[in-house]
N, C-alpha and C positions, 0 to 999 in steps of 0.2 A: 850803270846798274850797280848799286850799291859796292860791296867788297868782291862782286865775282867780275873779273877782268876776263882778255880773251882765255888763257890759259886755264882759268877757272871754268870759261863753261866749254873750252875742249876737256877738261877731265869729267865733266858732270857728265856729258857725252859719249865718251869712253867708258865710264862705270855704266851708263844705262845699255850701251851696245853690248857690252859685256856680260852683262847679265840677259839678257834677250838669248846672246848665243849658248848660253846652258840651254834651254828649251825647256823641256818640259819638268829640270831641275832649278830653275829659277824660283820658283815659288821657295826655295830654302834657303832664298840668299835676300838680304835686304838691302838695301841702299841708303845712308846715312852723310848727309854733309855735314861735317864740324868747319864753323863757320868763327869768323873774328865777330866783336863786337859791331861791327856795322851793315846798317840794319839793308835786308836783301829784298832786290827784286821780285815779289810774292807772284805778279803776275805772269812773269819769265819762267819762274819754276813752277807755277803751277798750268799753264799752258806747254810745255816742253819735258816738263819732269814728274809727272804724275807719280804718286806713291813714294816720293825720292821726302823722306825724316831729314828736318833739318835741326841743325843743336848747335846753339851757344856756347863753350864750356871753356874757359880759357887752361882750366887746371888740367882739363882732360887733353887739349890741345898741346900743351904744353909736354905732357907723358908720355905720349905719340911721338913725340918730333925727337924723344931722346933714347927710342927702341927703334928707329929708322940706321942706316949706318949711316957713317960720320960722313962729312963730306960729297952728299947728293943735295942736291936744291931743295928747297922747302915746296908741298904737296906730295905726292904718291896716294898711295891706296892701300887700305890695312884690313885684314881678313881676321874679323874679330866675331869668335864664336858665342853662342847664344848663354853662355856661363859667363862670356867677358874678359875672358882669355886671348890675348892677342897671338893669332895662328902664325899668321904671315905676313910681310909687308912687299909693297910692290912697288918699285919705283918709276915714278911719272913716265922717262921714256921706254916700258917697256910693252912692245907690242902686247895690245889686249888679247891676239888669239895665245899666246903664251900665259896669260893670264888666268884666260879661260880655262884653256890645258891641267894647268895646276889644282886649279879648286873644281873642275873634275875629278881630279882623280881622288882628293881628300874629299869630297862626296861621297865620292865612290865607296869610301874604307868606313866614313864618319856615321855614327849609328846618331848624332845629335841633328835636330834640325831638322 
């Protein structure tokens, strides 16, 4: 399947499970894959991953990976508000229910969204 390997579609899966577990605050959270140039599986993600925004952006990939902290692997998950503001970042191994935890509670506070 194109650029998403296993570890790629265990986080795609991790991001949709974790959005699931907000409930009835999921509709405030989107899901976005920033993707390398090569070109993706459309039937994979659109059978498995419905509503999951895919994007291109090498520049924008690029700016991501230098607000993550230094010395974690390349992927994680970044909690980027509807202004564009990046909130949070989340690194790959970290339990999704701690995840989840988090961007409850900045729901919780957040009048955006």
């Amino acid at each position: 399947m194109g650029a998403c390997d296993q570890d790629c579609r265990n986080g795609l899966y991790t991001i949709r499970q974790s959005r699931l577990m907000l409930g009835k605050q999921m509709v405030r959270v989107g899901r976005i894959f920033l993707h390398g140039e090569t070109v993706l599986d459309t039937v994979f993600l659109g059978n498995e991953h419905q509503g999951l925004i895919t994007l291109e952006d090498s520049a924008l990939s690029e700016l991501l990976d230098t607000k993550k902290p230094a010395g974690l692997r390349e992927g994680g998950y970044y909690l980027i508000d509807p202004q564009g503001n990046l909130v949070m970042y989340f690194h790959p191994e970290l339990a999704p229910r701690d995840m989840v935890d988090d961007i409850k509670r900045l729901l919780k506070l957040s009048r955006i969204g």
